[in-house]
N, C-alpha and C positions, 0 to 999 in steps of 0.2 A: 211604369212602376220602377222603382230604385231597387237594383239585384240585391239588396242587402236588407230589403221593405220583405216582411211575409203574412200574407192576409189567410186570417185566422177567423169561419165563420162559428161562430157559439147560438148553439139552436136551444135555449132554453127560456122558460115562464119563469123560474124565481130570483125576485131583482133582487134581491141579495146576492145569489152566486154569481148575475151579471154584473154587478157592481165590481165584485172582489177579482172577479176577471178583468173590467177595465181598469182596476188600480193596478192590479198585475202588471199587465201589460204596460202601463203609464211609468210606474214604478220600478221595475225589475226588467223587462224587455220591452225597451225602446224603438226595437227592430220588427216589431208585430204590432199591427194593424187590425185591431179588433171590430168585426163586426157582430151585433147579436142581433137575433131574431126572438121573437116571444112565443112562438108553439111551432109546432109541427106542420099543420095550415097554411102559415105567414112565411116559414121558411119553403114552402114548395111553390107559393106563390114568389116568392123573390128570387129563386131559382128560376120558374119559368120566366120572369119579366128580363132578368140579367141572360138568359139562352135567348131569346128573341131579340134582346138589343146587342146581340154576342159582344158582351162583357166579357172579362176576365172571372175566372171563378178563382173560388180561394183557395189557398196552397192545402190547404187542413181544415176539416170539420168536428168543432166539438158537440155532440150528440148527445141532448139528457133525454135515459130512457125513458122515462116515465114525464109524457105530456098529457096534458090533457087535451081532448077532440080524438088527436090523432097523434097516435104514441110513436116512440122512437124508435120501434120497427116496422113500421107501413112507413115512417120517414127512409129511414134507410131501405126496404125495400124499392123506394120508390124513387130513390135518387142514386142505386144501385143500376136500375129500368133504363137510367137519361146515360145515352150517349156523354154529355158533355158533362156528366160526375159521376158515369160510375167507375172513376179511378183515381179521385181525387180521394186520398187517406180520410178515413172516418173513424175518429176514436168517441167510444158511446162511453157512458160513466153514467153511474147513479149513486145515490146516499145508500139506498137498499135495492139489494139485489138477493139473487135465488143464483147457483149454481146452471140450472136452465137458463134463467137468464143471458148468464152470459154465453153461455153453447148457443142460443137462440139467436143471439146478435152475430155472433160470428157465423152462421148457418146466412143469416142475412146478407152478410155482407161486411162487417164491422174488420176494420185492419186490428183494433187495442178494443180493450176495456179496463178501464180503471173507475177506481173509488172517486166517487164526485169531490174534488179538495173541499176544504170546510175554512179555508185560510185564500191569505194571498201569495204564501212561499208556496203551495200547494199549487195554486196556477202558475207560478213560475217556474215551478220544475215541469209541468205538463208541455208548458208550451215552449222550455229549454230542449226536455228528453224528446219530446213525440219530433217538434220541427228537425230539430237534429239528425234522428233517426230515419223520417220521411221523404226529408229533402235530400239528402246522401243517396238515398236509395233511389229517387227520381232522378239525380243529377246521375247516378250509374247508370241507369237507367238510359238517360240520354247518351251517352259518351260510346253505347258501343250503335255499331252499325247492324246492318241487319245479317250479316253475314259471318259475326261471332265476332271478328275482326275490332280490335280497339281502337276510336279514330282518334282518342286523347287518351292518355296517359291520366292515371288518377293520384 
C-alpha cells in the first residue's frame, strides 16, 4: 500500500450516502481508498474473512448507526471484541440521532460521532478532518518507544 493511499471502510445500506461517499472520495480526496459494505452482517463477515487471510485492515471506519439486522452498535461492539480492530478509529454518524445515542456509541466504543453528511463536501470534510486527526495521532502513536523515550522527532 502507498504511505500516502488511506483505506477508508464505510459500513452502510443507503446507496445514496454510499454513492456521495465514493464521489467524495473520487472527487475531493484522491488519497482515500474507499471501501463500503451494506449492513452490519456483511461488514463482520468481511472483517472475519480479511482476519483469516490477515489482510490489512483499514486505517478508519465509517459506522451508520442505524442498520438494519444488526445495528451499529452490536457492529462496534463486536469489532471493538476482534483483537485485529479493536483500535482501528471508528467514527459512527447518523441522519437521526438521540443524545443516548451518541453516549451509547461512545460507551461502545466509538472514537467520533458526527451528523451523517447529506452532500459530498460533507464527506470530504469527514474524511479530510477525521484521517488527519486519526492518523497523526497513530503516527504519534508509533514514534515513541515503550519507555516514554521519543525514537523520532515529530
Amino acid at each position: 500500500m502507498d504511505a500516502d493511499r488511506y483505506n477508508v471502510l464505510l459500513i452502510d445500506d443507503d446507496y445514496f450516502q454510499v454513492d456521495l461517499a465514493h464521489r467524495a472520495a473520487v472527487e475531493t480526496r484522491p488519497e482515500v481508498s474507499l471501501t463500503a459494505v451494506a449492513g452490519g452482517d456483511v461488514a463482520l463477515e468481511w472483517f472475519g474473512a480479511g482476519i483469516e487471510k490477515s489482510e490489512k485492515m483499514p486505517h478508519i471506519i465509517l459506522l451508520d448507526l442505524k442498520l438494519p439486522k444488526l445495528d451499529g452498535l452490536a457492529v462496534l461492539r463486536k469489532l471493538r471484541s476482534l483483537p485485529a480492530t479493536n483500535e482501528i478509529p471508528i467514527v459512527v454518524f447518523s441522519t437521526e440521532f438521540t443524545q443516548a445515542d451518541v453516549l451509547m456509541s461512545y460507551k461502545a466504543g466509538a472514537n467520533s460521532f458526527v451528523a451523517k453528511p447529506c452532500d459530498i463536501a460533507g464527506y470530504a470534510e469527514i474524511f479530510h478532518e477525521r484521517l488527519a486527526y486519526w492518523m497523526q495521532s497513530q503516527h504519534r502513536k508509533l514514534l515513541f518507544s515503550g519507555n516514554g523515550e521519543s525514537t523520532e522527532r515529530i
